[in-house]
N, CA, C and O atoms as a DFTB+ gen file, in Angstrom:
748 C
 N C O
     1  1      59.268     -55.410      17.486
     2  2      59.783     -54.056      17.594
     3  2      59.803     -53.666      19.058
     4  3      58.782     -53.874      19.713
     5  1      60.886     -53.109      19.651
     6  2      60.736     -52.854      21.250
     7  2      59.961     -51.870      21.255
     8  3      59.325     -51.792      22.306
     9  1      59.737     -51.048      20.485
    10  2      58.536     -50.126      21.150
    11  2      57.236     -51.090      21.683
    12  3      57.166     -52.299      21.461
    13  1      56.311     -50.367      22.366
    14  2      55.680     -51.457      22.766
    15  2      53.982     -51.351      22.133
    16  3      53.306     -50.335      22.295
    17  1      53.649     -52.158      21.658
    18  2      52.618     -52.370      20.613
    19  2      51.684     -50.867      21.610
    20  3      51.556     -49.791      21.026
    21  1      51.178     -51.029      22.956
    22  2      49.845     -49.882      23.510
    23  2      51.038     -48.616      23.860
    24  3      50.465     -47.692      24.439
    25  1      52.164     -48.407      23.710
    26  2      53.033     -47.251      23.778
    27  2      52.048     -45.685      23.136
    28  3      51.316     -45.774      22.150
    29  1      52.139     -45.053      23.509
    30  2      52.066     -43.627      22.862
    31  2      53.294     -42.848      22.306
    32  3      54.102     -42.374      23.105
    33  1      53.447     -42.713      21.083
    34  2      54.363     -41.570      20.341
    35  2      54.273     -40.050      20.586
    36  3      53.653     -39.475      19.691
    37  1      54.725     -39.267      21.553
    38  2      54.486     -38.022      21.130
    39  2      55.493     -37.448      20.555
    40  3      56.698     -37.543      20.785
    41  1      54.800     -36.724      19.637
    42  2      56.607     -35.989      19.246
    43  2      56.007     -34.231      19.640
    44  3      55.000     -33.625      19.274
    45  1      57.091     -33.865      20.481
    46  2      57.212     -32.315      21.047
    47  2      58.654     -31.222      20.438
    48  3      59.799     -31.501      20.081
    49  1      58.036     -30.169      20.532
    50  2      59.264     -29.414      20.253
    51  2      58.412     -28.158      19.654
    52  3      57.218     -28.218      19.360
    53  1      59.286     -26.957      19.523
    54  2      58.837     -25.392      19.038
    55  2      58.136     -25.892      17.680
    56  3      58.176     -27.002      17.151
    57  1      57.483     -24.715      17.289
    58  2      56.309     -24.580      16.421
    59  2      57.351     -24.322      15.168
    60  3      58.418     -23.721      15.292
    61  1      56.805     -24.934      13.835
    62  2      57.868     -24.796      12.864
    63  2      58.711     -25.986      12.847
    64  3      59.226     -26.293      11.772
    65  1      58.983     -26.888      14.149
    66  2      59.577     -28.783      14.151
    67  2      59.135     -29.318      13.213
    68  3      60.038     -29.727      12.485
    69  1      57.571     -29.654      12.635
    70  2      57.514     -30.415      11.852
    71  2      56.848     -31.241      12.281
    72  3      56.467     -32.189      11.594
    73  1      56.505     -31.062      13.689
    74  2      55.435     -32.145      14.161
    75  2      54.283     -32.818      13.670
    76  3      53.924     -33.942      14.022
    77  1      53.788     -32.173      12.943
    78  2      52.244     -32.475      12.681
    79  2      52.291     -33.020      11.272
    80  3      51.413     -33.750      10.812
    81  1      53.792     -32.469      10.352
    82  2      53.868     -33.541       9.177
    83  2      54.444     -35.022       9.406
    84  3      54.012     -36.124       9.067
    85  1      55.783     -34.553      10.234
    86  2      56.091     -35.818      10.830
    87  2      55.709     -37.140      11.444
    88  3      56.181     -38.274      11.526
    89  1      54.565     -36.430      11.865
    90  2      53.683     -37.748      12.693
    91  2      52.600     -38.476      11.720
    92  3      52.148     -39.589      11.988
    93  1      52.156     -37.588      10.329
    94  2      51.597     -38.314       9.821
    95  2      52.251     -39.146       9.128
    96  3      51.579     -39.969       8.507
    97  1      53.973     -39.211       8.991
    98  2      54.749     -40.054       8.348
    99  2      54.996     -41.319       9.291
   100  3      54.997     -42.482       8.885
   101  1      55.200     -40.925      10.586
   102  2      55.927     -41.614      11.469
   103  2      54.539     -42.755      11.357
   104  3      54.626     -43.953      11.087
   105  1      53.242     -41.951      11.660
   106  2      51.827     -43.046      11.876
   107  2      51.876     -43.737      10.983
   108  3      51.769     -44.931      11.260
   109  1      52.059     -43.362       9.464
   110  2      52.373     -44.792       8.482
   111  2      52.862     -45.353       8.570
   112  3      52.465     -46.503       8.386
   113  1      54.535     -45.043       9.031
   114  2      55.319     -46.153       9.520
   115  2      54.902     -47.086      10.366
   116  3      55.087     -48.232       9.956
   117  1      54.227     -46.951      11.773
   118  2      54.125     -47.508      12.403
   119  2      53.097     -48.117      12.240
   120  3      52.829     -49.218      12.721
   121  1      52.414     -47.443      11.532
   122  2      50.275     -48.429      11.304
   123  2      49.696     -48.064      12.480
   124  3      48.813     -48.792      12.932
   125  1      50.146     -46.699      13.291
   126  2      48.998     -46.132      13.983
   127  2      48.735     -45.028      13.709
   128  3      49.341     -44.227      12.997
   129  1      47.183     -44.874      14.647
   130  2      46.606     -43.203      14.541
   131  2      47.280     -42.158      14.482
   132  3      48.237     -42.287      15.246
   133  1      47.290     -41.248      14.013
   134  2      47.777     -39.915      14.482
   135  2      46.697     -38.998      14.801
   136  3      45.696     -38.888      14.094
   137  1      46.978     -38.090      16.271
   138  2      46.145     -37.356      17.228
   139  2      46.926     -36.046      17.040
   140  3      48.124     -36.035      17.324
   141  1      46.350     -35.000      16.603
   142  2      47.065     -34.105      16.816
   143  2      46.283     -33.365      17.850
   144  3      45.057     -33.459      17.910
   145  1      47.118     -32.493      18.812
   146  2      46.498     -32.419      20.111
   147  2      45.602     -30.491      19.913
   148  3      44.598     -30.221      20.573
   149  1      46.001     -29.851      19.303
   150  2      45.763     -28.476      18.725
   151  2      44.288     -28.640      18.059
   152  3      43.373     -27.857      18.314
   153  1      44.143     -29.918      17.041
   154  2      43.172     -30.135      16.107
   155  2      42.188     -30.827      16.970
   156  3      41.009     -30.612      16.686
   157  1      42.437     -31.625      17.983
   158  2      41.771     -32.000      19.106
   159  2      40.738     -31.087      19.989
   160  3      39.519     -31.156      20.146
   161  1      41.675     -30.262      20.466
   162  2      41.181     -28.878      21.168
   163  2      40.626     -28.303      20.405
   164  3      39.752     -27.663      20.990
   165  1      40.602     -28.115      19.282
   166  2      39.896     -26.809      18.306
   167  2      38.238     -27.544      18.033
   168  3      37.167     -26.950      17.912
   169  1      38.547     -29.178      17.994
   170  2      37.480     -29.803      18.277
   171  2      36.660     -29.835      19.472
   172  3      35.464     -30.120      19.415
   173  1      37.114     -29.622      20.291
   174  2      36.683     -29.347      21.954
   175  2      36.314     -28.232      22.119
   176  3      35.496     -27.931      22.988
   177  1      36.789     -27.494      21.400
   178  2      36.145     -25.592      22.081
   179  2      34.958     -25.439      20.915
   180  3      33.824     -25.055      21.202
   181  1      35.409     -25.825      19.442
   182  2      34.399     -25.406      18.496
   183  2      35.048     -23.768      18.038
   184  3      34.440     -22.729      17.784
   185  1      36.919     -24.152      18.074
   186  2      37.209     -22.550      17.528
   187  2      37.804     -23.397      17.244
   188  3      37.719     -24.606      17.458
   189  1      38.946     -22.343      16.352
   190  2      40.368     -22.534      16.187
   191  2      41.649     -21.992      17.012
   192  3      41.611     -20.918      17.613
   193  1      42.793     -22.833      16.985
   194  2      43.817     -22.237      18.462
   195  2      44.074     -20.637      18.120
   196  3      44.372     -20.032      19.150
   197  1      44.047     -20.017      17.258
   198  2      43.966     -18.952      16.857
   199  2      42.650     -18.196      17.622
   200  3      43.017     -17.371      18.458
   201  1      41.665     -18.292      17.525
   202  2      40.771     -17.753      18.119
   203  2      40.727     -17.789      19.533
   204  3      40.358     -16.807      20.177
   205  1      41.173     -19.140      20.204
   206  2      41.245     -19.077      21.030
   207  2      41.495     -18.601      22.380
   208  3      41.080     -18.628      23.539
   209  1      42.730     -17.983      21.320
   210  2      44.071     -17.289      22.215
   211  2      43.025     -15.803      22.142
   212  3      42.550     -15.269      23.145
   213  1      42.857     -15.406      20.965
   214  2      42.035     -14.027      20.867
   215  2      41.300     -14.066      22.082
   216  3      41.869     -13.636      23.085
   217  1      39.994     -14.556      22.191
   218  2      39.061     -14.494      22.852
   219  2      38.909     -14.794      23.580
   220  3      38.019     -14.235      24.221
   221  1      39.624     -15.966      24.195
   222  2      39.443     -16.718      25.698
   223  2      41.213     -16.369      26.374
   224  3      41.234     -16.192      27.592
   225  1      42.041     -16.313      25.934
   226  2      43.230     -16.043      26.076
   227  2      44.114     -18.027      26.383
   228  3      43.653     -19.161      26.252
   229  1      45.367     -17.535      26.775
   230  2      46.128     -18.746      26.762
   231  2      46.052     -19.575      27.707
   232  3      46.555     -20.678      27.494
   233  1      45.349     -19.300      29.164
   234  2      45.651     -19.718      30.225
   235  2      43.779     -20.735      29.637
   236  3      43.748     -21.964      29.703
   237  1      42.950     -20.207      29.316
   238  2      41.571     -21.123      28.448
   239  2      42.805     -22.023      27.713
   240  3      43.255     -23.049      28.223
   241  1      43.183     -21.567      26.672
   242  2      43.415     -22.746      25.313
   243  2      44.418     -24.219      26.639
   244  3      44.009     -25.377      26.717
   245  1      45.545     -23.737      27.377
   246  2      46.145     -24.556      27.961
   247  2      45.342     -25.506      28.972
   248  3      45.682     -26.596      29.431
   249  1      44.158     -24.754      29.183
   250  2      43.242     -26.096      29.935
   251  2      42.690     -26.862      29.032
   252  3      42.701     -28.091      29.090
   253  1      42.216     -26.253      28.214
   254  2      41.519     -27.199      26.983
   255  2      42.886     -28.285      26.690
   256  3      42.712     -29.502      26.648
   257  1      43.727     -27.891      26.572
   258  2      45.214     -28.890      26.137
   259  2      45.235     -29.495      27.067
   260  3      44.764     -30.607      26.828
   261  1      45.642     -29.352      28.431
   262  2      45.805     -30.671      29.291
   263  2      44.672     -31.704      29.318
   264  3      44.673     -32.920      29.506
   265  1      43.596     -30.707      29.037
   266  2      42.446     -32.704      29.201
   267  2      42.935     -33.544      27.856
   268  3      42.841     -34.754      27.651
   269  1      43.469     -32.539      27.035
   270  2      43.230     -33.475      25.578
   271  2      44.848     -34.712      25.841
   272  3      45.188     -35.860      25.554
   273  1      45.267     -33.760      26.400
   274  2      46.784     -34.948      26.349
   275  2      46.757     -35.733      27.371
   276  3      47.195     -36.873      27.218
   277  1      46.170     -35.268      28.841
   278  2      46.124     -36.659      29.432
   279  2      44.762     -38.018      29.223
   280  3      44.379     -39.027      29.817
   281  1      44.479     -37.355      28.193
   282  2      43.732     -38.559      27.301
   283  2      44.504     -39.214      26.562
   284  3      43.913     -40.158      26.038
   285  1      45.706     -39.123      26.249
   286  2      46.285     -39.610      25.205
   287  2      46.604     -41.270      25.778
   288  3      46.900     -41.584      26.931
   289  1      46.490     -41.909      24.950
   290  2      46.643     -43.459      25.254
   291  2      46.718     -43.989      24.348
   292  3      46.302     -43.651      23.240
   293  1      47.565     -45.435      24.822
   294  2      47.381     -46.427      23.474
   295  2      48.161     -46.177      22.350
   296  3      48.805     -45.150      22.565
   297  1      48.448     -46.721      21.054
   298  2      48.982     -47.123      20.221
   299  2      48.497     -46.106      19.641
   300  3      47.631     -46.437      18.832
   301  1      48.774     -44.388      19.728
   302  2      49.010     -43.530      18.502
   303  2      50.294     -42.662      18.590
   304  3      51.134     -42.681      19.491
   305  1      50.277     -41.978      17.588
   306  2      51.511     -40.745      17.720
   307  2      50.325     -39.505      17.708
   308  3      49.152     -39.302      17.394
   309  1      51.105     -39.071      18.086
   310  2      50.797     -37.572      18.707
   311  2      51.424     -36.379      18.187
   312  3      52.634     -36.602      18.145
   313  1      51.241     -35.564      17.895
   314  2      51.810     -34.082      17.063
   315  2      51.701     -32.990      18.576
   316  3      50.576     -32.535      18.785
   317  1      52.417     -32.737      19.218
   318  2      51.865     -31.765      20.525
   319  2      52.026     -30.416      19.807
   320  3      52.797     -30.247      18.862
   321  1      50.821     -28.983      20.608
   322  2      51.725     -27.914      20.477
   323  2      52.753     -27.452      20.997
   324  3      53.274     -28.108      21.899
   325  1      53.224     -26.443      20.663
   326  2      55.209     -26.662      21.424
   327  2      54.464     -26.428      22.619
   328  3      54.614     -27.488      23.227
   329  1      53.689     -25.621      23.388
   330  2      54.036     -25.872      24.847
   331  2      53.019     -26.906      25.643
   332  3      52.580     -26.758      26.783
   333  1      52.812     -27.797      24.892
   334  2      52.057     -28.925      25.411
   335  2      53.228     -29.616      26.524
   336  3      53.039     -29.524      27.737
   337  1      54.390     -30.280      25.982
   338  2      55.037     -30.962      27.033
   339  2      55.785     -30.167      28.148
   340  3      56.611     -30.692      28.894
   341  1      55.353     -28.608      28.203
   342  2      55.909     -27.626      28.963
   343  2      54.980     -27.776      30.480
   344  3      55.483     -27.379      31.532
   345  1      54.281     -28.084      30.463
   346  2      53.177     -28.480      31.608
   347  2      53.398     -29.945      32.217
   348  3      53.156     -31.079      31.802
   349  1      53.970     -29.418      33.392
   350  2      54.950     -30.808      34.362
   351  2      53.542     -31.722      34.572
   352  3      53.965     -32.794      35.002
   353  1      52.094     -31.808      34.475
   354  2      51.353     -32.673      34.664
   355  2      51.227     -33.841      33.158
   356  3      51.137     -35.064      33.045
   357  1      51.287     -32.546      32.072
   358  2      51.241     -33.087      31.020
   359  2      52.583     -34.026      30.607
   360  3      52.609     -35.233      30.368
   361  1      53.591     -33.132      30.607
   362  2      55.019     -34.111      30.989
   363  2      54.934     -35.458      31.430
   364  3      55.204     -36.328      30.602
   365  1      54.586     -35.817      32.659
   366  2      54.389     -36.787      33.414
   367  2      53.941     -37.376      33.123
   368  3      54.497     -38.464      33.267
   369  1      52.748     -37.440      32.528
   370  2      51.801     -38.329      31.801
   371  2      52.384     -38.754      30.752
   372  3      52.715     -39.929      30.912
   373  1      52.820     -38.129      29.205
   374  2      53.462     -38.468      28.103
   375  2      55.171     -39.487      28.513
   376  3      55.887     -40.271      27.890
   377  1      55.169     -39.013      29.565
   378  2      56.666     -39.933      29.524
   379  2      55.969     -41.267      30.187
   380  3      56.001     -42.421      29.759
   381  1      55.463     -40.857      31.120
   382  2      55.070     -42.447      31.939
   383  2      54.063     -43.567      31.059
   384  3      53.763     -44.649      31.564
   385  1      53.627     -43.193      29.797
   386  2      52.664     -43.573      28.956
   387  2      53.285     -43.981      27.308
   388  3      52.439     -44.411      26.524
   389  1      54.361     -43.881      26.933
   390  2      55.110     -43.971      25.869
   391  2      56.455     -43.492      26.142
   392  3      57.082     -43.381      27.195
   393  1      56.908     -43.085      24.220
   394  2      57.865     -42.111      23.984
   395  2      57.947     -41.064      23.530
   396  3      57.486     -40.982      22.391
   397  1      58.486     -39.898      24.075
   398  2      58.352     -38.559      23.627
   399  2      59.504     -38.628      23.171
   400  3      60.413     -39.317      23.633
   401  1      59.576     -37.569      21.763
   402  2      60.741     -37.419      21.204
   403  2      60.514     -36.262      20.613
   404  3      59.526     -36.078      19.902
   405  1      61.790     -34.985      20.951
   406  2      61.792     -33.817      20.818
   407  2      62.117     -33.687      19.352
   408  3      63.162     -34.234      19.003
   409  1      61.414     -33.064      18.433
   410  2      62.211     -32.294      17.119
   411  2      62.982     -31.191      17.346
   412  3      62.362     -30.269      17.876
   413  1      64.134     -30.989      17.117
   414  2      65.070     -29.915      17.362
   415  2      65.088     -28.877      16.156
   416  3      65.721     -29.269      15.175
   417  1      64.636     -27.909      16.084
   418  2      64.697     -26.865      15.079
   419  2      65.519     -26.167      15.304
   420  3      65.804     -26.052      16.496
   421  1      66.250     -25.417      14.368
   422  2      66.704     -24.149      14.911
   423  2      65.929     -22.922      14.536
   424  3      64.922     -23.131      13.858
   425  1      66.285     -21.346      14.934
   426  2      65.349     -20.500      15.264
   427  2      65.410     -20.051      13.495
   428  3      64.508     -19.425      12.939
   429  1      66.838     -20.591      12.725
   430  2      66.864     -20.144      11.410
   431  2      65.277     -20.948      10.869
   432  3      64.106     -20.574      10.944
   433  1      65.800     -21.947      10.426
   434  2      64.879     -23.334       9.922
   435  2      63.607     -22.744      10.543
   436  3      62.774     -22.138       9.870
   437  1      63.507     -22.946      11.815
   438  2      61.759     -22.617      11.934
   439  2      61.099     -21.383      11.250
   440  3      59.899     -21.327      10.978
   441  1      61.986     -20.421      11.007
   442  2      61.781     -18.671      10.737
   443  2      61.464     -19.379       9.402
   444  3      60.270     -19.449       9.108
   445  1      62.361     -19.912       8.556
   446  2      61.293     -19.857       7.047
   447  2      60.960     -21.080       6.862
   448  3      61.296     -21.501       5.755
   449  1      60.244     -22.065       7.753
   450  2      59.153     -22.912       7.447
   451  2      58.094     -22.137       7.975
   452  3      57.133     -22.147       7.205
   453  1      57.839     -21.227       9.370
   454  2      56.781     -20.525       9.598
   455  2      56.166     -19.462       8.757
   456  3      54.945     -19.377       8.624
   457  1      57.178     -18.494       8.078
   458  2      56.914     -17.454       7.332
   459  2      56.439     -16.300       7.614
   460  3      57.262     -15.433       7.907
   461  1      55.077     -15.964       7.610
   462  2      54.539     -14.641       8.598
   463  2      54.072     -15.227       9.826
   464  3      54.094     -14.454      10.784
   465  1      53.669     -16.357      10.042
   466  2      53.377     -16.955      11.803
   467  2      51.987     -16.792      11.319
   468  3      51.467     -16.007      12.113
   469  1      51.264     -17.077      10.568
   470  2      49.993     -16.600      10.185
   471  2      49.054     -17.801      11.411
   472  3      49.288     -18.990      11.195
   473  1      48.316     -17.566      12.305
   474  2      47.572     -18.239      12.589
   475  2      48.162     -19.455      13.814
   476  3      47.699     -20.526      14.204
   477  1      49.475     -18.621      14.178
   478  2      50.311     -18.974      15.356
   479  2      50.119     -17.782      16.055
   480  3      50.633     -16.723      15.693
   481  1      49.309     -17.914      17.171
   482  2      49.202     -16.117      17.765
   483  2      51.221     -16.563      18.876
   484  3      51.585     -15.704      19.678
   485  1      51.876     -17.489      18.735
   486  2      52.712     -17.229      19.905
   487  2      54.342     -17.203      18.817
   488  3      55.524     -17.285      19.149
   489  1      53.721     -17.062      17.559
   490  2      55.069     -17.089      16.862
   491  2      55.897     -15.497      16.672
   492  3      56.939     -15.443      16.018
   493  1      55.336     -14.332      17.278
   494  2      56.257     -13.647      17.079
   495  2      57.239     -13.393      18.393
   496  3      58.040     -12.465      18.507
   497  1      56.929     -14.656      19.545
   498  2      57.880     -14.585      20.512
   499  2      58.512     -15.717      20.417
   500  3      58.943     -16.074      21.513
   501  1      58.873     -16.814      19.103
   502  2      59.779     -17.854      19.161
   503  2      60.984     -17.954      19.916
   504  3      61.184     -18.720      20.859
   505  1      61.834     -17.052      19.389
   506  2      63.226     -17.299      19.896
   507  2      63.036     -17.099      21.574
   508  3      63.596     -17.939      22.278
   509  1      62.378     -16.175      22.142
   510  2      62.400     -16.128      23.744
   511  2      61.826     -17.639      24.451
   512  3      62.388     -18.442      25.196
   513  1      60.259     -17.604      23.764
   514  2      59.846     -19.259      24.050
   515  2      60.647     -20.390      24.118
   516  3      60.699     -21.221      25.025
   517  1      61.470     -20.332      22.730
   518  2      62.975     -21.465      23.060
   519  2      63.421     -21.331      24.087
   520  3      63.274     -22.217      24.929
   521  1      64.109     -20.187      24.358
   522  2      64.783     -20.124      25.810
   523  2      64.135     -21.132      26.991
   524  3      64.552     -22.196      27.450
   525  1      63.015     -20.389      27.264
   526  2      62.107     -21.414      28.339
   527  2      62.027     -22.439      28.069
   528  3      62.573     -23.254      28.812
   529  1      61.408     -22.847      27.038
   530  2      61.030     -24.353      26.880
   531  2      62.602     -25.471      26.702
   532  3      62.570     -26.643      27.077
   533  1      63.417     -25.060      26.304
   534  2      64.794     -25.613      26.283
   535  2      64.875     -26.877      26.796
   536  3      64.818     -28.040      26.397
   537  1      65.025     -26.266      27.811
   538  2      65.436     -27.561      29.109
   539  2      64.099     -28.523      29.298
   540  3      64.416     -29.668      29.620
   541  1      62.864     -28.335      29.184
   542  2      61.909     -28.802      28.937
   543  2      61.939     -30.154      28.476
   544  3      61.979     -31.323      28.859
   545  1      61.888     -29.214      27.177
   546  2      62.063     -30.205      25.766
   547  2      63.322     -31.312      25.947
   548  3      63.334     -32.360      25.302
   549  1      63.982     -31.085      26.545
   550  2      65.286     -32.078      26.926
   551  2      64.893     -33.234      27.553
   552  3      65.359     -34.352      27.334
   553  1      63.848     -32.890      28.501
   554  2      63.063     -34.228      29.395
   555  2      63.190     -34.971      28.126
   556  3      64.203     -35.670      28.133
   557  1      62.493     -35.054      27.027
   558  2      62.038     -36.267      26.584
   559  2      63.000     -37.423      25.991
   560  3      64.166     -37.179      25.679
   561  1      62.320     -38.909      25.843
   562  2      63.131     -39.716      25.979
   563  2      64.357     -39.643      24.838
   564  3      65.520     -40.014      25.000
   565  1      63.839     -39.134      23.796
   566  2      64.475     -38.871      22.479
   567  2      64.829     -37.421      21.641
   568  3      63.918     -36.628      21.401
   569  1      66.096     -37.177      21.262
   570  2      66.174     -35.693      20.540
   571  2      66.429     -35.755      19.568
   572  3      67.520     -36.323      19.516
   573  1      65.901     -35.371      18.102
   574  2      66.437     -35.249      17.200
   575  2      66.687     -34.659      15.989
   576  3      65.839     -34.930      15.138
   577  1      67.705     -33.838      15.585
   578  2      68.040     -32.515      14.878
   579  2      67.256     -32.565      13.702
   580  3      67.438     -33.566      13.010
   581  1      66.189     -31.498      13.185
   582  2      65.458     -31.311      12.047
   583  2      65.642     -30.789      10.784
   584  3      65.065     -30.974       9.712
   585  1      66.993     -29.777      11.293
   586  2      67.210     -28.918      10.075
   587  2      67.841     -29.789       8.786
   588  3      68.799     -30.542       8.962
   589  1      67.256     -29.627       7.566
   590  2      67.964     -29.747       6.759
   591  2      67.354     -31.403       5.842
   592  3      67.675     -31.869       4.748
   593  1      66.071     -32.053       7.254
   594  2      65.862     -33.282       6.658
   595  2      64.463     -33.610       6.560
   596  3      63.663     -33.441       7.480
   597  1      64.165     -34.112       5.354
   598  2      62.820     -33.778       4.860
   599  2      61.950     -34.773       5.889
   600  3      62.596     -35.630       6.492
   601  1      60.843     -34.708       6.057
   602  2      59.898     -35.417       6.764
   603  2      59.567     -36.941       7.039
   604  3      59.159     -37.611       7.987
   605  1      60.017     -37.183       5.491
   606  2      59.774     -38.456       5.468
   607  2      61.480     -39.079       6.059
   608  3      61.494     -40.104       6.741
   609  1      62.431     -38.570       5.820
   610  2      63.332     -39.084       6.461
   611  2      63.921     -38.701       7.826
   612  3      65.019     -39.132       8.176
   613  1      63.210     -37.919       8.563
   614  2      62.908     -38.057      10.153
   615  2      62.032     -38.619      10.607
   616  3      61.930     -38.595      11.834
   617  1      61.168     -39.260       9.914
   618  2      60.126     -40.457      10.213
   619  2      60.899     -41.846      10.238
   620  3      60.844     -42.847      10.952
   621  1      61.682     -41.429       9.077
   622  2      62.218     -42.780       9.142
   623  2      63.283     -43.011      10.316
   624  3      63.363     -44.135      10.813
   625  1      63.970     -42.139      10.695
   626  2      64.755     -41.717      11.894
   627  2      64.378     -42.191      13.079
   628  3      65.014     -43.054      13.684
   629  1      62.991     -41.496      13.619
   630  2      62.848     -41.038      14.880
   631  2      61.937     -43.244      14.825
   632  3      61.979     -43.826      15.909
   633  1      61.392     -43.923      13.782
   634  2      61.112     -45.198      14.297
   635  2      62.643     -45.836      14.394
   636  3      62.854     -46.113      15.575
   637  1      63.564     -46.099      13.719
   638  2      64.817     -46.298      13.837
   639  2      65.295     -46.493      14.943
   640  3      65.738     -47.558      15.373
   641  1      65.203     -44.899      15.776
   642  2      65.372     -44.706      17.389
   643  2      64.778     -45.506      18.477
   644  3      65.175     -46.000      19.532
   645  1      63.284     -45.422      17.582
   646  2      62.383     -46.271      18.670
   647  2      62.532     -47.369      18.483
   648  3      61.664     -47.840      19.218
   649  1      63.062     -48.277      17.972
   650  2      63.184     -50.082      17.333
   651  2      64.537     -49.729      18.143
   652  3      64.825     -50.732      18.796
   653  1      65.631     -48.539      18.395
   654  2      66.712     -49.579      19.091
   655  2      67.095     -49.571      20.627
   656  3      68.077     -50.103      21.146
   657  1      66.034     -48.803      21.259
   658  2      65.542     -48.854      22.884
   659  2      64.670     -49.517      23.514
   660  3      63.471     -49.420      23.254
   661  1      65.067     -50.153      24.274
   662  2      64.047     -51.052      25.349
   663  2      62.735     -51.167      25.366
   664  3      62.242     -50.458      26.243
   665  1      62.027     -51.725      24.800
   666  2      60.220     -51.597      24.869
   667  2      60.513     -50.654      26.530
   668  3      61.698     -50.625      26.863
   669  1      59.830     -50.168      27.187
   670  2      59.120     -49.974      28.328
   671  2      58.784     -51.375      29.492
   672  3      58.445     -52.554      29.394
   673  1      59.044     -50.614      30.345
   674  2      59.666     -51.866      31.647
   675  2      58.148     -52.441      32.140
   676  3      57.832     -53.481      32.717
   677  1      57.397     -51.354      31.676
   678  2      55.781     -52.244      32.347
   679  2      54.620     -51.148      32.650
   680  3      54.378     -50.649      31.551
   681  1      53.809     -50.555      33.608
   682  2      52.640     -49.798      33.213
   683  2      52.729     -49.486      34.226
   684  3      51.869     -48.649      34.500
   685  1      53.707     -49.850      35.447
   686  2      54.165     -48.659      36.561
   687  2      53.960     -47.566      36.429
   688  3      53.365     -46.863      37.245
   689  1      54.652     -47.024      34.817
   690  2      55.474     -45.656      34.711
   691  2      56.362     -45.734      34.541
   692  3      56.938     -44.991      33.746
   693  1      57.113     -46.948      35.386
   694  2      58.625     -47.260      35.150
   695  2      59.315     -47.450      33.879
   696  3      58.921     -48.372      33.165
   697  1      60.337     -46.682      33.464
   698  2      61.144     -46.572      32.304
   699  2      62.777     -47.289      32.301
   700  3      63.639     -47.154      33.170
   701  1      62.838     -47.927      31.266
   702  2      64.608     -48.457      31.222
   703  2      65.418     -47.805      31.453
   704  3      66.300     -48.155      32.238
   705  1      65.411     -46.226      30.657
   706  2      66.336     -45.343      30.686
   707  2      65.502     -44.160      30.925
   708  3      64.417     -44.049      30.354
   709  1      66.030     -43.102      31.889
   710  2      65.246     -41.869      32.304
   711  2      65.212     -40.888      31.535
   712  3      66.136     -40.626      30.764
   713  1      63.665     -39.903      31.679
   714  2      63.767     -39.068      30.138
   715  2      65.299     -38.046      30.461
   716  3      65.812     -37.862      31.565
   717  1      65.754     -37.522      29.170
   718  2      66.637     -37.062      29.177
   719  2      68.371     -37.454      29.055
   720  3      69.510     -36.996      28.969
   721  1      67.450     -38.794      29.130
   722  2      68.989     -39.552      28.848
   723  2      69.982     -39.702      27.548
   724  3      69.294     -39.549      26.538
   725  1      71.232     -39.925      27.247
   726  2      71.621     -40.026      25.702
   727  2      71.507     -41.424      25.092
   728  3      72.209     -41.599      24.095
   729  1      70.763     -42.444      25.495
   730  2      70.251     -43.351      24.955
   731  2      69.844     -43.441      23.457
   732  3      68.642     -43.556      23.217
   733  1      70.517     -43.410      22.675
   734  2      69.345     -43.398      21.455
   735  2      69.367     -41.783      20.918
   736  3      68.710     -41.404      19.948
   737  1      70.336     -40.817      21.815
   738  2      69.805     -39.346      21.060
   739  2      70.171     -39.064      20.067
   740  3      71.387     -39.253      20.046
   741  1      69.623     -38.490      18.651
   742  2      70.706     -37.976      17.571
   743  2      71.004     -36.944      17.943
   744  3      72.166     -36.736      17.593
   745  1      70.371     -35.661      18.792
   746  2      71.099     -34.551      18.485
   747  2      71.955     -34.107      19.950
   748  3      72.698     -33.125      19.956
């Protein structure tokens, strides 16, 4: 398989993508771990990201997030929160270390998989957050449209993608094709 056996999977994108079901599909597929980076941190503080935000505020929870992702290594997939790959250190790291691949939601689709945002303190500013994170989310090596397809068959998708691009050129950092490229994009 060109992905490359010690590669890292992250999959990034707005809250409501599907990340965190997706990756436990994608990790079966592939026969690795799945890390989710939120459940990580909530392990690290001894709260929940919900509390977090309450009591320590966002600029706490986002430090707690960068140690957890530039830990990320090795042969797992990864579930990020949406603004995990929004942090150009964290960025850097996830691309130079695997493949990131954006879930594309739209603001419909995410609105009723989220529902009341219960326990998302940043979901009643979605649609503005898109705005920003946009171009972001574009860095990564892979994009691919969510609406409309159940989990298990964007798992099956997004390895698909990864079996038909270049393993990774070596542990430089160096990449075949640069993030953002249409290599491989579905959407």
């Amino acid at each position: 398989m060109p992905l490359g056996s010690g590669e890292t999977v992250a999959l990034v994108g707005m809250m409501g993508s599907g990340k965190s079901t997706v990756a436990r599909e994608l990790g079966r597929l592939l026969r690795r771990r799945v890390v989710s980076t939120d459940a990580a941190v909530e392990a690290l503080a001894g709260a929940t990201v919900e509390r977090i935000f309450a009591e320590r505020g966002e600029a706490a929870f986002r430090s707690l997030e960068r140690r957890v992702v530039r830990g990320l290594r090795g042969p797992v997939v990864a579930d990020l929160g949406g603004g995990a790959f929004c942090d150009p250190g964290n960025a850097e790291h996830l691309l130079s270390v695997g493949r990131v691949v954006f879930l594309d939601v739209s603001a419909r689709e995410a609105a009723r998989r989220l529902g009341s945002g219960t326990g998302r303190p940043l979901a009643p500013r979605w649609e503005p957050l898109l705005r920003r994170r946009l171009a972001l989310y574009r860095r990564a090596h892979l994009a691919v449209a969510v609406d409309g397809l159940s989990p298990q068959a964007l798992a099956l998708r997004v390895a698909a993608m990864l079996e038909s691009i270049p393993a990774r050129a070596g542990r430089d950092g160096s990449r075949p094709h640069p993030p953002g490229g249409q290599e491989g994009r579905a959407a």
